[in-house]
Wavefront OBJ file of the C-alpha trace (Angstrom):
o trace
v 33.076 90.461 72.649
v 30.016 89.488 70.469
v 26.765 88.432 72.577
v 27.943 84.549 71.676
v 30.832 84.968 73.459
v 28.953 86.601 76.550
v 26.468 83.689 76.239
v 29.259 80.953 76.568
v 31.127 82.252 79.447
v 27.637 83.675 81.279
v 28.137 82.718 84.968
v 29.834 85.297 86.814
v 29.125 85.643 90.383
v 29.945 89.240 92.617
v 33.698 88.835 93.665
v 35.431 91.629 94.867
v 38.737 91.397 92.978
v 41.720 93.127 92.416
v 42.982 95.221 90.079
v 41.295 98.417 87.931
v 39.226 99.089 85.432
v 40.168 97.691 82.219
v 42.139 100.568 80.127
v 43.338 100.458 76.739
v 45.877 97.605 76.027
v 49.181 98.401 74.638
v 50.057 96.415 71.369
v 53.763 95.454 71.882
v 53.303 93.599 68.589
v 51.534 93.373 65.305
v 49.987 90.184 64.439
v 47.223 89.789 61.978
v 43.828 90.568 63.041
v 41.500 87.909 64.046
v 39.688 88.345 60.002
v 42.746 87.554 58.694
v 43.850 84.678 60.604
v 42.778 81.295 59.047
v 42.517 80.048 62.280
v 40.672 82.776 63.982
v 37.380 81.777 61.952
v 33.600 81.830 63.416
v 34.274 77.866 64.125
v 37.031 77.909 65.818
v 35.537 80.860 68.110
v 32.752 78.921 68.764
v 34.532 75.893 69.457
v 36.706 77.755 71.953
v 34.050 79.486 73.947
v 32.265 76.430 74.519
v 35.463 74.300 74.987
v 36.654 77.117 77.735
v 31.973 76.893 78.733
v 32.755 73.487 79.254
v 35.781 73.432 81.760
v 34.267 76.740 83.584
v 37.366 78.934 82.578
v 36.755 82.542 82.074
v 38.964 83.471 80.019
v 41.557 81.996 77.540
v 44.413 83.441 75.031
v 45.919 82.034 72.076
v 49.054 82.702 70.003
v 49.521 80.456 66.769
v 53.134 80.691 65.184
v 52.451 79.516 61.351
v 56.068 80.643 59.390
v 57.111 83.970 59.444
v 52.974 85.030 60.543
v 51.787 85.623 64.403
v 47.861 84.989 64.618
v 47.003 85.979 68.413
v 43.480 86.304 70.369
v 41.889 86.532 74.068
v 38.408 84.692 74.179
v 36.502 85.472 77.201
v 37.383 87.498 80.737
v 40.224 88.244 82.194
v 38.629 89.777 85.256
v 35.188 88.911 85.990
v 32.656 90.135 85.600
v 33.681 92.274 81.977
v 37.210 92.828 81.832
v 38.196 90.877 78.581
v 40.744 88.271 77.766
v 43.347 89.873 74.865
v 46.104 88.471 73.387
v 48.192 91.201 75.665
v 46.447 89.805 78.899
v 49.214 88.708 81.090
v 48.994 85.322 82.888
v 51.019 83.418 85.892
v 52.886 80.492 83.280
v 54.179 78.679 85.844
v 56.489 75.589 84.734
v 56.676 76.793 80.869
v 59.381 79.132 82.855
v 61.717 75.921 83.465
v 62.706 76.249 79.494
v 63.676 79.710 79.792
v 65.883 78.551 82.782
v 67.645 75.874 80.958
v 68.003 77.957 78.014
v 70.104 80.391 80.503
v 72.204 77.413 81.912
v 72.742 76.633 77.980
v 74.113 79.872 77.207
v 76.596 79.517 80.072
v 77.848 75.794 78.519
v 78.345 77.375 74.836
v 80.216 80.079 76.027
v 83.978 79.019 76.529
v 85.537 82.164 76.777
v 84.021 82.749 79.814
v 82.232 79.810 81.733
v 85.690 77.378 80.084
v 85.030 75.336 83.255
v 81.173 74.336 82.839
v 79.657 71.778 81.031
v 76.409 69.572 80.872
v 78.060 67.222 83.158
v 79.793 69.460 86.044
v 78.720 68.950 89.132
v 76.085 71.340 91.048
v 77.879 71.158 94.097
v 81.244 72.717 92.927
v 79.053 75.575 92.295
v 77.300 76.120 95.041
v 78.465 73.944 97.455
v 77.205 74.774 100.883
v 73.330 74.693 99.594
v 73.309 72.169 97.034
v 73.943 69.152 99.486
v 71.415 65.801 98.655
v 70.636 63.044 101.140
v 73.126 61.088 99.950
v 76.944 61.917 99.944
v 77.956 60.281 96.580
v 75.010 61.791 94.660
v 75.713 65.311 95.967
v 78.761 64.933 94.361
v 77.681 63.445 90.994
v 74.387 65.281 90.465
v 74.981 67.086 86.835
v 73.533 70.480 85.672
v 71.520 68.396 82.856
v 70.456 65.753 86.092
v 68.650 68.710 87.730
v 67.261 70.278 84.230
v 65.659 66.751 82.946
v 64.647 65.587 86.240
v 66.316 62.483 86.481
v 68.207 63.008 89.568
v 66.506 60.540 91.640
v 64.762 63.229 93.599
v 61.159 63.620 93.735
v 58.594 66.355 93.882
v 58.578 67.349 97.381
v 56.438 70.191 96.326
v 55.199 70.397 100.220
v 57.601 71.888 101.260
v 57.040 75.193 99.178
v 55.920 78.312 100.002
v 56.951 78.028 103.914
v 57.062 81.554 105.659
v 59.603 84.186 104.869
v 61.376 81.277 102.473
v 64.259 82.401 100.603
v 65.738 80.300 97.840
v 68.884 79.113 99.524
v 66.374 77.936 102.218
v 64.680 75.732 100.080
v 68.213 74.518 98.237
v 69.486 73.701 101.723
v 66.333 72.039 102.666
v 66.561 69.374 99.823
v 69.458 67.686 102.070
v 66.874 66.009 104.337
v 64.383 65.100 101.661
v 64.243 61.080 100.653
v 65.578 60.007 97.121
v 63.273 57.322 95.636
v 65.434 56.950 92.730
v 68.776 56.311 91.913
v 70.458 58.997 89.378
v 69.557 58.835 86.165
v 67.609 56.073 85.960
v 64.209 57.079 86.347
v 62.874 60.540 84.995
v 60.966 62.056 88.172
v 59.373 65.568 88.036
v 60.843 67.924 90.710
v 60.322 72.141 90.776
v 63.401 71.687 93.440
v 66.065 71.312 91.065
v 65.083 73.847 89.013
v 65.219 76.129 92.420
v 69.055 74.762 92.570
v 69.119 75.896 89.101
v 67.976 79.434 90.311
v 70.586 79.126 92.573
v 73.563 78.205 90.459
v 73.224 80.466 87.896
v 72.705 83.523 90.186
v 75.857 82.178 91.952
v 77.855 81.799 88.775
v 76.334 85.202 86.609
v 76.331 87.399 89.942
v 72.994 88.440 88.934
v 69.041 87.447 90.004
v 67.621 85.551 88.176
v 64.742 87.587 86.372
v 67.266 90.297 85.589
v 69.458 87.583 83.808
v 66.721 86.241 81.795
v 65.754 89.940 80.584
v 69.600 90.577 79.749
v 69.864 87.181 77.408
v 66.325 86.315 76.470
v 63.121 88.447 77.016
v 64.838 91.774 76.032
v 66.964 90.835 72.582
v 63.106 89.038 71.797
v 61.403 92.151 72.560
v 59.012 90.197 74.897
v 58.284 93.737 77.329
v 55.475 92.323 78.920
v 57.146 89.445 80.868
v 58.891 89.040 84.377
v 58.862 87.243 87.515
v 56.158 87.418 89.701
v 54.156 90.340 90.978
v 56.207 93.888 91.628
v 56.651 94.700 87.836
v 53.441 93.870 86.544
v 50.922 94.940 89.432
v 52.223 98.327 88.046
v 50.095 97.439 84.787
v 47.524 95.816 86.816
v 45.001 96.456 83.894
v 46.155 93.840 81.825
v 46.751 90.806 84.916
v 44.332 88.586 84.790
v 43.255 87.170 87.880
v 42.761 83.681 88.824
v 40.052 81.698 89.350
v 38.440 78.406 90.645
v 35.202 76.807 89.902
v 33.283 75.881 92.924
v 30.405 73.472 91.602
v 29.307 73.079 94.946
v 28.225 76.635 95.444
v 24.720 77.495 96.895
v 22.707 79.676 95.389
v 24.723 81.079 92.297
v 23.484 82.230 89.315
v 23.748 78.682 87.625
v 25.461 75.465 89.298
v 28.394 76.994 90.391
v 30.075 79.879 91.038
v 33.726 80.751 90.434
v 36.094 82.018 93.417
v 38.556 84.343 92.940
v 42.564 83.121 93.924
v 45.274 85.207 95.714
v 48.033 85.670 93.487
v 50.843 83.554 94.805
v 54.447 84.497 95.171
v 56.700 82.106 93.410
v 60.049 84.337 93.768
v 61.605 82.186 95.933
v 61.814 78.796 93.060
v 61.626 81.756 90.245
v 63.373 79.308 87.878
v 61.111 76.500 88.080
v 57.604 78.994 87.502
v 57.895 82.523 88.372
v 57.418 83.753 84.705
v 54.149 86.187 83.960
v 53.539 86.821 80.334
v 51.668 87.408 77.332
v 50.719 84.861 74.222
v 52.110 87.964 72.185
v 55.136 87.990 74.092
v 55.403 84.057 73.833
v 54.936 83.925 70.274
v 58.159 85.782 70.016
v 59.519 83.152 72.061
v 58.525 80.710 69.494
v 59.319 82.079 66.830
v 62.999 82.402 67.977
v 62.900 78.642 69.038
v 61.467 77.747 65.575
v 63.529 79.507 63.365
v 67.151 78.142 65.788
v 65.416 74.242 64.899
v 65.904 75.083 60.909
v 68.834 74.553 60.084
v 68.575 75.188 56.542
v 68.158 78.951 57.631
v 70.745 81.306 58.195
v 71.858 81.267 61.671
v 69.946 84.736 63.251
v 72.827 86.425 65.318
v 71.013 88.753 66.833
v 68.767 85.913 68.193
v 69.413 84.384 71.974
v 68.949 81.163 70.506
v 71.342 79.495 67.895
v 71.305 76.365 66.137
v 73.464 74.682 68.473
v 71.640 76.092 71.783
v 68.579 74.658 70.552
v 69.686 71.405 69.393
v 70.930 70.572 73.242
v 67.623 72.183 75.031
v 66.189 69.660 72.799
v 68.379 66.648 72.895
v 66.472 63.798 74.850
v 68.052 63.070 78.206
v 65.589 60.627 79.782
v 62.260 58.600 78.985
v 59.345 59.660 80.762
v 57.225 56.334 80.445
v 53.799 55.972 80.690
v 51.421 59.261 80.192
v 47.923 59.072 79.935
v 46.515 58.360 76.725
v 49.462 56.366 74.833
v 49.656 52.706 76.117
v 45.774 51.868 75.449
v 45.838 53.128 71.918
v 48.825 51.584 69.705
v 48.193 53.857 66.674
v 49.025 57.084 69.068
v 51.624 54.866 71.657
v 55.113 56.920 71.087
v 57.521 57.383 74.406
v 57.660 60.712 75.323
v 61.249 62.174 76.731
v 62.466 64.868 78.357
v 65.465 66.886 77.566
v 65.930 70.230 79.198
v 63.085 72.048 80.078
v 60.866 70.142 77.289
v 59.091 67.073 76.537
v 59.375 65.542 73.429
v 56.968 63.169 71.394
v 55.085 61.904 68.261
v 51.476 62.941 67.491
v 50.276 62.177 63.892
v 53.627 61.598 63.075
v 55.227 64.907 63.425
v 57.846 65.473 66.380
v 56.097 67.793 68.934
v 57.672 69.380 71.587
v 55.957 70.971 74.551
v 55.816 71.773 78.191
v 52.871 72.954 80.333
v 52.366 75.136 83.437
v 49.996 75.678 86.244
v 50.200 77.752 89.469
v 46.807 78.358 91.453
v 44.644 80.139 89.185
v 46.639 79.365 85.834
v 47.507 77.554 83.454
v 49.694 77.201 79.983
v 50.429 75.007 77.372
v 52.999 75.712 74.855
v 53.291 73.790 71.333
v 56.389 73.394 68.895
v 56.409 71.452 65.671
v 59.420 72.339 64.135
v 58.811 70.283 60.917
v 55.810 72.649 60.067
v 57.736 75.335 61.405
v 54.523 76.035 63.598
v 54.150 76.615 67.116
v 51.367 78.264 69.289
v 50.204 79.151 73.024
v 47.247 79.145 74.924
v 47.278 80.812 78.343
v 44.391 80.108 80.573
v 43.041 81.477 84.133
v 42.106 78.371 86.197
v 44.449 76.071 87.459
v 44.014 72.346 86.152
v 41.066 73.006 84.298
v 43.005 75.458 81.967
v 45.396 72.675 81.084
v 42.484 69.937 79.794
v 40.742 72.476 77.891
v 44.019 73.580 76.239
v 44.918 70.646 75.522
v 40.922 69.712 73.924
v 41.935 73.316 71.307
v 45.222 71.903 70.993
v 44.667 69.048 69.680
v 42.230 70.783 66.943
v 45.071 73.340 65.829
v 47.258 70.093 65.683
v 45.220 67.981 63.537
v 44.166 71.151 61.465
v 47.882 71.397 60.754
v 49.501 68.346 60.317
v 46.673 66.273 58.630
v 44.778 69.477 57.065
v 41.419 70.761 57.676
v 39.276 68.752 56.316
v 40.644 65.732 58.423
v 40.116 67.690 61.264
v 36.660 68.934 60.662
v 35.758 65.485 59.735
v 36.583 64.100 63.174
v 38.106 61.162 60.466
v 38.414 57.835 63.151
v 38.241 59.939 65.690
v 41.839 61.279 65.326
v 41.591 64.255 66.934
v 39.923 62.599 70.219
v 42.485 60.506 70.310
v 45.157 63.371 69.683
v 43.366 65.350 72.190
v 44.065 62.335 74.642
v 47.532 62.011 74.343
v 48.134 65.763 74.671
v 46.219 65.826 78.127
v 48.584 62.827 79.209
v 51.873 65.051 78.418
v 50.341 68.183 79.985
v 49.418 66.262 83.536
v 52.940 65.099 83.773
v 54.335 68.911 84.901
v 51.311 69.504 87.241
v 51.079 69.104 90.751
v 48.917 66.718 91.917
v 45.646 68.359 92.848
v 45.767 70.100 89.332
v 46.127 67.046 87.011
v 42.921 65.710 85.050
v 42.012 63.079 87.925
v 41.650 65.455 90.081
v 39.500 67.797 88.438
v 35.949 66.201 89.116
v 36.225 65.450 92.709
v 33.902 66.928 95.221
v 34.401 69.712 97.152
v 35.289 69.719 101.164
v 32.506 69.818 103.359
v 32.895 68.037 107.064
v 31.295 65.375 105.818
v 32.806 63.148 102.974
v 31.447 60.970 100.459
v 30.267 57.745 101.038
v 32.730 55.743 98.961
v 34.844 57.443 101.458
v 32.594 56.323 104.394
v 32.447 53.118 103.501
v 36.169 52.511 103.164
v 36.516 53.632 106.626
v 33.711 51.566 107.730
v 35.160 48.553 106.052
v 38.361 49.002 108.410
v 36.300 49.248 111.306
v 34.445 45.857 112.079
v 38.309 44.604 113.349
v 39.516 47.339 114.255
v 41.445 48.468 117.896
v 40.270 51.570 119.742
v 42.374 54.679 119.660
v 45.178 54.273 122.921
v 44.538 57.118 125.243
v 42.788 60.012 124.467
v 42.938 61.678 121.041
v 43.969 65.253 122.982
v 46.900 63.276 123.115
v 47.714 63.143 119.718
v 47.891 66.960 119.226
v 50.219 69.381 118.762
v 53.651 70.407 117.148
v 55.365 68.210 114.814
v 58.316 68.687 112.964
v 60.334 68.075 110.067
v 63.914 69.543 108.636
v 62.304 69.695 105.328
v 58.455 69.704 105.598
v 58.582 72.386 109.014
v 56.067 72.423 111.483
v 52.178 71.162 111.587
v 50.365 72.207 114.691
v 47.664 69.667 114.721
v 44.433 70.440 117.023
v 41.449 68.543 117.810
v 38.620 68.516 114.911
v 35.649 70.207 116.469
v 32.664 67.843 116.865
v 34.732 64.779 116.467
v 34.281 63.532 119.873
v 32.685 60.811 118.622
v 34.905 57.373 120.142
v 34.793 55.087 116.723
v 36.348 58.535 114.392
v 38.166 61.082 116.629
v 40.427 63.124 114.182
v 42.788 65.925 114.594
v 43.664 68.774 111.796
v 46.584 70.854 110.432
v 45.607 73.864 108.492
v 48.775 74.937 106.745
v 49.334 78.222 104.231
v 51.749 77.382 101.781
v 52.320 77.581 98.054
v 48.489 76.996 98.631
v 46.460 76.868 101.340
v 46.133 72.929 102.585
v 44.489 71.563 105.523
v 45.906 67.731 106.624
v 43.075 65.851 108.543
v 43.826 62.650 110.349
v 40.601 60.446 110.868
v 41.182 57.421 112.971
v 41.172 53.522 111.462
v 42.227 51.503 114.327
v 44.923 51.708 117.217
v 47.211 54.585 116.040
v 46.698 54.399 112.560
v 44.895 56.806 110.916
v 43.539 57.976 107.528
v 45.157 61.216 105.903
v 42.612 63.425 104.077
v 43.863 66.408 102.111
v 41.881 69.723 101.839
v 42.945 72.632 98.950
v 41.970 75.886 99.802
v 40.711 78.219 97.166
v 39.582 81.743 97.642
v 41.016 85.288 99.171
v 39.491 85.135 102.475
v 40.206 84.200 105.864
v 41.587 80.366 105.700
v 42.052 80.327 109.444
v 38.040 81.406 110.194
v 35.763 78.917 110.852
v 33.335 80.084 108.326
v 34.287 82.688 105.393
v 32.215 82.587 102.553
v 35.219 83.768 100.127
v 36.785 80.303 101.043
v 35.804 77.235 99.315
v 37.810 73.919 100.875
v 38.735 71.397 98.021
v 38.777 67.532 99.060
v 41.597 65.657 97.586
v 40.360 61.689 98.271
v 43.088 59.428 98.032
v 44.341 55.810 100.222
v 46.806 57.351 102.109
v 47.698 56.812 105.993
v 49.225 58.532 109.104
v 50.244 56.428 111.827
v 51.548 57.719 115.167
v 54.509 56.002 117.226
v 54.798 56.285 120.833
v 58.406 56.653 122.736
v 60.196 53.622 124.431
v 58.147 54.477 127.607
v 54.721 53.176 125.521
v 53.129 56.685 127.403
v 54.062 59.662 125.797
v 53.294 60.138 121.419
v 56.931 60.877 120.027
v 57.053 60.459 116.101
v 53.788 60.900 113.237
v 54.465 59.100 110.072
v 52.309 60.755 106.995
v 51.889 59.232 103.562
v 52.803 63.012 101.763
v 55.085 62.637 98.764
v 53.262 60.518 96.213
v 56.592 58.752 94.372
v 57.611 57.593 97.752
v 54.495 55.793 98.648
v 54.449 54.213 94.944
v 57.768 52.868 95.275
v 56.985 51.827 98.867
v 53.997 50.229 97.774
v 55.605 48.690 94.345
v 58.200 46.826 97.280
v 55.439 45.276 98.951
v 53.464 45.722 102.461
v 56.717 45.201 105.182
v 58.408 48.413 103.251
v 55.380 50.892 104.171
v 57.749 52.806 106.468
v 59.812 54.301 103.469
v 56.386 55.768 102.246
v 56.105 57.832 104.885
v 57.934 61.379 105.796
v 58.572 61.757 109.759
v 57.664 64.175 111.790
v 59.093 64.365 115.410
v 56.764 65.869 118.175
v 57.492 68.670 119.718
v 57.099 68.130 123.586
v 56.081 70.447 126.046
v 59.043 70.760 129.064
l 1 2 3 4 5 6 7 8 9 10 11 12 13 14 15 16 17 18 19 20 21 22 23 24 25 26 27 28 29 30 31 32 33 34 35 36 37 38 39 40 41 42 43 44 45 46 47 48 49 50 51 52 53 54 55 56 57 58 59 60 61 62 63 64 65 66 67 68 69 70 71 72 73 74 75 76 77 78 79 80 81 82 83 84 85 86 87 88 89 90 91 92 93 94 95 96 97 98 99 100 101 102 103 104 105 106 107 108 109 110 111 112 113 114 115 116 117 118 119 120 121 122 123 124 125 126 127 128 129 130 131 132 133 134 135 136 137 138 139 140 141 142 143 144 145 146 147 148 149 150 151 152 153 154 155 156 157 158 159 160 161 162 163 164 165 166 167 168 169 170 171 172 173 174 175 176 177 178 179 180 181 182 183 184 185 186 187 188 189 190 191 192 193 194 195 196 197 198 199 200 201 202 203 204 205 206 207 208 209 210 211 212 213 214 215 216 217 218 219 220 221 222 223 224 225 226 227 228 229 230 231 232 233 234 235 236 237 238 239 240 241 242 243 244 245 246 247 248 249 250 251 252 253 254 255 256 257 258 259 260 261 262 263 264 265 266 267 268 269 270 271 272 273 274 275 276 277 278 279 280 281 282 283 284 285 286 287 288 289 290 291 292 293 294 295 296 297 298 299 300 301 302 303 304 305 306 307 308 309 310 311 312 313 314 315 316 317 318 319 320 321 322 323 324 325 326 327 328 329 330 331 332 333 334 335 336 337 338 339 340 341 342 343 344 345 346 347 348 349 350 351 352 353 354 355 356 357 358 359 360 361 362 363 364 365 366 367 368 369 370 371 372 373 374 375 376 377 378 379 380 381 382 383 384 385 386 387 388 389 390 391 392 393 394 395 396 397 398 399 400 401 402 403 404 405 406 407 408 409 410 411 412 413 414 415 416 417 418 419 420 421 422 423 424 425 426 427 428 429 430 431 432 433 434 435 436 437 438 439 440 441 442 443 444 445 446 447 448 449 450 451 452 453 454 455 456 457 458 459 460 461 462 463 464 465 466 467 468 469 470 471 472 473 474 475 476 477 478 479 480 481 482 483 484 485 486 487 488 489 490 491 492 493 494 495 496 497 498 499 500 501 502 503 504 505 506 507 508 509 510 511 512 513 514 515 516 517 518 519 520 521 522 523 524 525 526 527 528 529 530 531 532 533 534 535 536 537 538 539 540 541 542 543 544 545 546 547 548 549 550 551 552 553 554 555 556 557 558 559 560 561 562 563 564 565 566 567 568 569 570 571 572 573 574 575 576 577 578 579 580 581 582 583 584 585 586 587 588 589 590 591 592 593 594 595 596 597 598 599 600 601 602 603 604 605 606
């Protein structure tokens, strides 16, 4: 990398991290070198390096798709402190996964001969019937394969309930029967990774064989894409070319500038493979969109020895429900256009051209992948921060957008300000796939310390001049709770929190990541839920490790404890948890606050 580049990414702090010294990468294809590519300039390098400055990434890879030509290039590090990004750096790509998956349920529905019994519209439940069982008996029965892959079976995120201990997937499958619906079917379109987990488990029921070795069989081996699979067994063997995650602590005392990033434990995402397991290359991707772009032109010759026809593409594409409002749109009617999703993509209208898209992120990553079939051009960028990844992909997006669609010059020329406003309605469909702590309005918040910010403090305080003392002690309030779904929260007393008007009590919980659950109290047994991401590869359960940096998640959400019919003992905790339950609690009005809340039962001591 030239001393620009070095200059733009420049603070690095002393991590020890996995993984080797960086070898010579493989080329597993041939696209253009970076002089040839027209969109590889001197610009657009600069413009990337401070873009990926900017949002404190440290590294970033591109793959642009323009006809029959692959342009593909890794700006910054892979592995801090000097092991490059390449266009052959591999990268967690979480959620971009969920198209393969459909595409593999697809397959199954086009071929007659053998599957003559499934279609888009037959049931999960025939299929694998002692997992696949919802809260409700009548929508276990009715919930369709292309329900689960659009996300419009009335099921929400639930993400929580991840990444438990020794999970397997038919625990989580089985799991989703005690989880609330806060839709009915097909009627509102409400992200969930679950389904796609069911879809895991249906088509390893049906094909007899695991999921990542299907997917290899059909898709990534015909496409010649060697340097993808599911999570980390196959490509720890290559560890060279892995890039590791990171997060940028801003907080940080006493690094080399104001910040310093933290490395991130890879995560294991084997047991919901199908809704984000997938690591990759862009060079491997591009192959993936080139096969994509060639089945949406239909004045081509159908490619047979392609996993993706004509007709396989035109259903993953097909819109099956409205998304609704995104960030971006509905204040600016030159860009408003609905977005939809079909199967494992989102579909919508920037500049006029029909883009389709999906994003990904996973702690430590994230992805963004492009189509625009009427230009017949298509590109990835790959990134290795979670959240932050996403909005600066989406800020180099919307440049190789505009560059394409309305030419150069318009782009250059920043011409009304189309490509800020492109740039904003491309962060609005990238947010809608990520989970919560990840998305955009998340991104600036503080960092934990025991103390909280003031806005915080003064919402508290504000609660306090009428408020009821705690009943009993708050030792009382500890201990195991429980949930069918959400497991078990062993809740102690907060050190130093002795204090009569704010006792609190905390849950430190390692999951898909790392989350501590802190319960301040309000007034009488009410009390206000503060979230706490960990980031790091140290010791989450020490008191102090340096190599752990605790994230706080502010937000107006509530706990409230219940006591049993004998008004002595604490018997239930109600937690504000799953966001689309406490919006459609709260969009029913105050008396309905219960059906916000997920319960946990205590676990008494006999």
């Amino acid at each position: 990398m030239n001393d620009h580049g070095n200059a733009c990414i420049a603070v690095v702090v002393a991590l020890s991290l996995a993984g080797g010294a960086c070898t010579s990468t493989p080329q597993l294809q041939q696209p253009l070198q970076p002089e040839e590519a027209p969109y590889f300039d001197k610009a657009f390098e600069e413009f990337v390096l401070d873009t990926i400055g900017a949002w404190h990434m440290p590294g970033l890879s591109i793959a642009v798709v323009d006809g029959e030509n692959v342009y593909s290039k890794g700006y910054g590090y892979a592995v801090l402190p000097d092991i490059e990004a390449t266009a052959d750096t591999q990268y967690f790509t979480g959620s971009t996964t969920k198209a393969f998956t459909a595409a593999a349920v697809a397959q199954l529905v086009h071929d007659a001969e053998n599957y003559p019994d499934l279609h888009w519209t037959s049931p999960i439940n025939q299929h694998i019937r002692n997992d696949f069982v919802l809260a409700d008996d009548y929508i276990t029965a009715h919930t369709t394969l292309e329900d689960a892959l659009s996300h419009r079976s009335g099921l929400p995120r639930h993400d929580f309930i991840l990444g438990q201990q020794n999970d397997t997937l038919s625990d989580i499958v089985q799991r989703m029967r005690y989880l609330p619906m806060t839709a009915a079917p097909r009627t509102t379109w409400q992200y969930c990774n679950l389904m796609f987990a069911a879809m895991t488990d249906f088509l390893q029921a049906v094909t007899g064989m695991q999921l990542e070795k299907l997917l290899r069989q059909r898709f990534w081996g015909p496409l010649g894409m060697d340097s993808t699979s599911f999570a980390l067994p196959a490509s720890e063997k290559d560890g060279s070319r892995l890039a590791r995650g990171y997060y940028w602590d801003e907080s940080a005392e006493g690094a080399s500038a104001e910040g310093r990033y933290v490395a991130e434990p890879y995560v294991d995402l084997l047991p919901i493979s199908g809704a984000g397991a997938t690591i990759s290359t862009v060079n491997d991707y591009a192959l993936w969109i080139k096969s994509l772009l060639h089945a949406a032109d239909h004045e081509k010759p159908a490619n047979k020895s392609s996993p993706v026809s004509h007709g396989l593409f035109r259903d993953l594409i097909n819109p099956r429900t409205i998304v609704g409002d995104y960030s971006g749109s509905n204040d600016d009617y030159a860009f408003a256009a609905p977005a939809v999703y079909s199967l494992g993509w989102i579909s919508a209208r920037v500049l006029g051209e029909v883009v389709i898209t999906h994003g990904g992120g996973v702690p430590g990553f994230g992805t963004d992948l492009f189509l625009v079939p009427g230009k017949a051009f298509g590109f990835v960028l790959m990134g290795n921060t979670a959240g932050t990844s996403n909005v600066a992909e989406s800020v180099v997006a919307s440049r190789l957008l505009t560059s394409k669609i309305l030419g150069s010059n318009v782009a250059m020329g920043e011409v009304g300000g189309i490509r800020g406003r492109v740039e904003k309605q491309l962060r609005g469909l990238s947010q809608l796939t990520l989970p919560a702590h990840s998305r955009q309005d998340s991104i600036a918040k503080h960092k934990a310390t025991d103390e909280v910010t003031a806005g915080t403090d003064k919402a508290t305080d504000d609660v306090k001049a009428g408020s009821l003392p705690l009943p009993g002690s708050i030792q009382d309030y500890s201990g195991l709770y429980t949930h069918r779904a959400y497991g078990v929260l062993n809740f102690t007393v907060v050190p130093n929190s002795q204090h009569p008007a704010r006792p609190s009590i905390e849950a430190l919980t390692i999951r898909m990541w790392p989350e501590k659950i802190r319960l301040v109290h309000i007034t009488d047994t009410v009390f206000e839920l503060r979230t706490y991401v960990g980031h790091g590869m140290g010791d989450y359960t020490a008191e102090v490790d340096d190599a752990v940096v605790w994230e706080y998640q502010p937000d107006d959400v509530k706990a409230i404890f219940k006591f049993g019919l004998d008004g002595e003992v604490v018997e239930t905790l109600g937690m504000e948890l799953e966001e689309r339950m406490i919006e459609v609690a709260r969009e029913k009005g105050e008396r309905y606050w219960k059906e916000g809340m997920v319960w946990f039962e205590r676990v008494l001591q006999v």
